[in-house]
Each structure stands twice: as C-alpha cells, then as structure tokens.
C-alpha positions in Angstrom: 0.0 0.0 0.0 1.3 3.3 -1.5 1.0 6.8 0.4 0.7 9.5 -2.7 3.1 12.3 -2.2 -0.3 14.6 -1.7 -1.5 12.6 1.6 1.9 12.9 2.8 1.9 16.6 2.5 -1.8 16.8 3.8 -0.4 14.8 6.6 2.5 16.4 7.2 0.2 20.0 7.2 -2.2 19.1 9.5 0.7 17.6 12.1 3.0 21.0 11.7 0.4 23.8 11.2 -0.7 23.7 14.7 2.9 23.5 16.4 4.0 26.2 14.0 1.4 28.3 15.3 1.9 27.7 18.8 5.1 28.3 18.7 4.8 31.6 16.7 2.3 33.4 18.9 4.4 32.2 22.4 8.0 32.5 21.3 7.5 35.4 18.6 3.5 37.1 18.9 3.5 37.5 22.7 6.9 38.9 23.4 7.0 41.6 20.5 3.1 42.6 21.8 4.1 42.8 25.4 7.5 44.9 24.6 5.3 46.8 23.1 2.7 47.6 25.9 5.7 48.0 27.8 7.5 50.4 25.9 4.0 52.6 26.1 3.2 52.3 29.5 7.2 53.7 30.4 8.4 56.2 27.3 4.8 58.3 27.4 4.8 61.9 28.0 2.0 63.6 28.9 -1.0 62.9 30.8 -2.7 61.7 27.6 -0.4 59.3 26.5 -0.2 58.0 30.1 -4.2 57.2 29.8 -4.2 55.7 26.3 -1.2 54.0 27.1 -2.8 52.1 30.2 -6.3 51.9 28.3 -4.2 50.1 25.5 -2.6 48.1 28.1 -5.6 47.0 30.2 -7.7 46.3 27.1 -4.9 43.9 25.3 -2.5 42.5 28.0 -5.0 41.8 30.6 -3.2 43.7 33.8 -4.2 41.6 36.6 -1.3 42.8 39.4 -0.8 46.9 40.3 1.7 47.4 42.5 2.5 50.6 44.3 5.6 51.8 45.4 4.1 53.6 48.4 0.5 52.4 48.9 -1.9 53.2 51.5 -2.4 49.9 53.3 -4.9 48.1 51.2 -4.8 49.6 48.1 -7.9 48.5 46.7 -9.8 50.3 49.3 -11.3 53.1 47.3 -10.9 55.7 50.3 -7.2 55.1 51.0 -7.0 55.0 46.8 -9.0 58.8 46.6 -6.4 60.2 49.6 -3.3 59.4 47.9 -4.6 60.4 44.4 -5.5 63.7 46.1 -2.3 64.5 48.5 -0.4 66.6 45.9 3.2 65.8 48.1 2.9 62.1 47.0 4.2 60.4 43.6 2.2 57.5 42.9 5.0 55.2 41.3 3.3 51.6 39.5 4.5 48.4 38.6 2.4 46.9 36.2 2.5 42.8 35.8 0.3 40.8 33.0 -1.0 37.3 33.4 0.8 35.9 30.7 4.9 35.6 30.9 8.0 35.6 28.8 9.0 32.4 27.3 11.8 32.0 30.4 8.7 32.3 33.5 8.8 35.4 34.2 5.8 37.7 34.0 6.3 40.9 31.9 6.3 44.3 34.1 5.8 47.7 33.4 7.1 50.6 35.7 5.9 54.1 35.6 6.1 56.9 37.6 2.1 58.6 37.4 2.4 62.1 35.3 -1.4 62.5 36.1 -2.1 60.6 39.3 -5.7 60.3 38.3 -5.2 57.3 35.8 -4.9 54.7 37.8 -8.6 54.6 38.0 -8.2 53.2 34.2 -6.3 50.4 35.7 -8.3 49.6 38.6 -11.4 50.0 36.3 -13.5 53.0 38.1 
C-alpha cells in the first residue's frame, strides 16, 4: 500500500500547522506585543499618552497585578485610593505585571512613575 506524495503533504500539514502556530504566537506574537505595551506604558509623556497607554494596556494585555511603590495599606480600598490620588506631596509610582509571561517564567512588568495621578482609576477599572 502506497501513500501518494499529496497525503503525505496533507499529513505532514495538519501535524506542523498547529505546532508552527503555537510556537509563533508564544515565542514570537507574545513577546513583541508585550514589549510593546511595555514600551507605552514607560516612554509616554503627557498625561494623555499615560491614559491611552494604560487603556491600551488593560484592554490587550489583561493587567491583573498593580503594584505601588508607596501604597496606603490596602490599596484597593477606594478611600485610602482617593487620599493618595488627592495628596499633591505624594508620587504614585506603579509596577504593572500581566497574566501571561515571557517564554523563560517570568511575567512581563511595566514601571511608571504617574504624570497624572488620576489614571490609575483606568487600571483599577472605576
């Protein structure tokens, strides 16, 4: 019983397609999109391209850690939030981590120091 040399390439397709395309979205997609959201959440400028940068970021990398640098004691409380966003003497420095990670472990971070203090109620999603 002879294989033709077009089942053997149908074969050889369906095996090869898939674990070309995993590889290609973890090893090449992922990393160049995540240096990406990284590279916009540290090099913006102004208050703007803070906000579209972390709107970007929250809508396409799923940021699911916010850390502060100097946080009230629980964060996530929205009243210890509001005083620090309103105490002009504080900077309100983040460190952004997504859910997925580079192709070594470890998660890709983002760290910024707030120009408009104000936008971290993009990330928190008030």
């Amino acid at each position: 019983m002879r294989i033709s040399r077009r089942a053997k390439l149908t074969i050889a397709l369906v095996l090869w397609i898939p674990i070309a395309g995993f590889f290609g979205y973890y090893l090449l997609y992922e990393p160049v999109k995540f240096s990406y959201l990284i590279h916009r959440v540290e090099s913006a400028n102004t208050p703007a391209e803070e906000r579209a940068a972390f709107e970007l970021s929250k809508r396409w990398g799923c940021c699911w850690e916010i850390h502060l640098e100097s946080p009230p004691k629980i964060w996530l409380d929205s009243g210890g939030l509001d005083a620090v966003v309103r105490d002009p003497q504080r900077k309100l420095a983040v460190e952004l981590e997504w859910l997925e990670s580079n192709p070594s472990g470890v998660p890709y971070r983002a760290y910024r120091t707030l120009t408009d203090k104000s936008n971290i109620y993009i990330l928190r999603g008030r």
